[in-house]
Each structure stands twice: as structure tokens, then as C-alpha cells.
N, C-alpha and C positions, 0 to 999 in steps of 0.2 A: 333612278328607274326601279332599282329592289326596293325601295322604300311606299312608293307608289304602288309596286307590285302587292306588298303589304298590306298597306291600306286600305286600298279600294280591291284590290282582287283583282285586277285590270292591267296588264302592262302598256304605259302610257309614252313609251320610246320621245319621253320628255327633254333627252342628251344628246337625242340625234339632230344632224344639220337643221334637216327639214321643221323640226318642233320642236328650236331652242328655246324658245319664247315665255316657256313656262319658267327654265331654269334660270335664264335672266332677270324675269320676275321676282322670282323665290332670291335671286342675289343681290336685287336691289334694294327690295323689303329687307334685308339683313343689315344694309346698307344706311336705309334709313332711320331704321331701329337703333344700331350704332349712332349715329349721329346725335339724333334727340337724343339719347340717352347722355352721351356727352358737351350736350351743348346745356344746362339749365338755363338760360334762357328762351330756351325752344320745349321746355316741359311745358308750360300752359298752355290749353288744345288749341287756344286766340292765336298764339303766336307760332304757332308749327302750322294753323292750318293758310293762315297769311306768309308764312315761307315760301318760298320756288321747289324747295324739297315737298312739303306738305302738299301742296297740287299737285306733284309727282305721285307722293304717297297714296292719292286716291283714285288716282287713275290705275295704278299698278293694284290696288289692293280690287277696285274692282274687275281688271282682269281677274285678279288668282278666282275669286269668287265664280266669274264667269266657267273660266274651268274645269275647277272641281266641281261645278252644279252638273258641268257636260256630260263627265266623267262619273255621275252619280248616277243620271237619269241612264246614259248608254251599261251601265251596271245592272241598273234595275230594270232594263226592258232585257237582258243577258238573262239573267235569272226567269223573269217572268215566261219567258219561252221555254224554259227549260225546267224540266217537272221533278227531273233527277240531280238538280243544284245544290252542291253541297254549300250552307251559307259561311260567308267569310265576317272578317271585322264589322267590315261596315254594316253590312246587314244586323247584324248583331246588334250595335250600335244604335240601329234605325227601330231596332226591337223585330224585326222581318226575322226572325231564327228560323222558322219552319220551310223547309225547302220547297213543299205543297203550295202553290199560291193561286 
């Protein structure tokens, strides 16, 4: 959650019961990551994406994707309403610095 907090400027109550899902996500992707990493047989993208893990892997990766876009665009309509926004990482990031938009 501090980390998110971070990032995006947003606290995303990612650890709560209610909106585990993120963190799941973020543990499986670790998960996965470990694995190919220690299987060489599963480094060639043919054979991780023909795995039962790799169809995992893509459906999880585009959740995380999904989210963090939600958590982008509900950021940047935060800001946009607000004239006196002071800008954080992400915006920064985005090249958005100016609080005036």
C-alpha cells in the first residue's frame, strides 16, 4: 500500500480483504518470474507461452496492466479537477509537472 502510495499518489487499499486481487497478482507474477527463471527449458518465449504457467502469466499480466491504467486515468482526472495539485512521481513521469492543467 506505501509503495502504491508512492507511485501513483493514490492509496490503492491493495492489502485489504476487499482488494486482494492486486496483491495476488503482484505474488504470482513473482511467482512466475521464479519459475522460468529456474526452469531453462521454459526461457524460450515458444515454450513458457505453450506452458499452463505462461497462459497464467498472461492473463495475470493483463490484469496488473488493467489496473494500474485505472489507477492512472482515476489519478489524472484527481489532478485535472484540482487547479492547486501539487504534481507527484507519476505525473512527473508522464512529463504532466505543472499543476495548472
Amino acid at each position: 500500500d506505501m509503495v502504491m502510495q508512492y507511485l501513483v499518489g493514490k492509496s490503492t487499499n491493495c492489502l485489504s480483504n476487499s482488494n486482494q486481487d492486486y496483491a495476488t497478482a503482484v505474488h504470482n507474477q513473482t511467482k512466475f518470474v521464479s519459475e522460468r527463471g529456474c526452469s531453462p527449458w521454459l526461457w524460450p518465449k515458444i515454450a513458457w507461452k505453450l506452458s499452463k504457467n505462461g497462459a497464467k502469466e498472461k492473463t495475470n499480466i493483463e490484469f496488473l496492466h488493467s489496473f494500474m491504467d485505472k489507477i492512472v486515468q482515476e489519478r489524472k482526472e484527481e489532478i485535472s479537477g484540482s487547479k492547486n495539485a501539487t504534481p507527484m512521481n507519476l505525473d512527473r513521469l508522464n512529463g504532466d509537472e505543472s499543476p495548472e492543467k
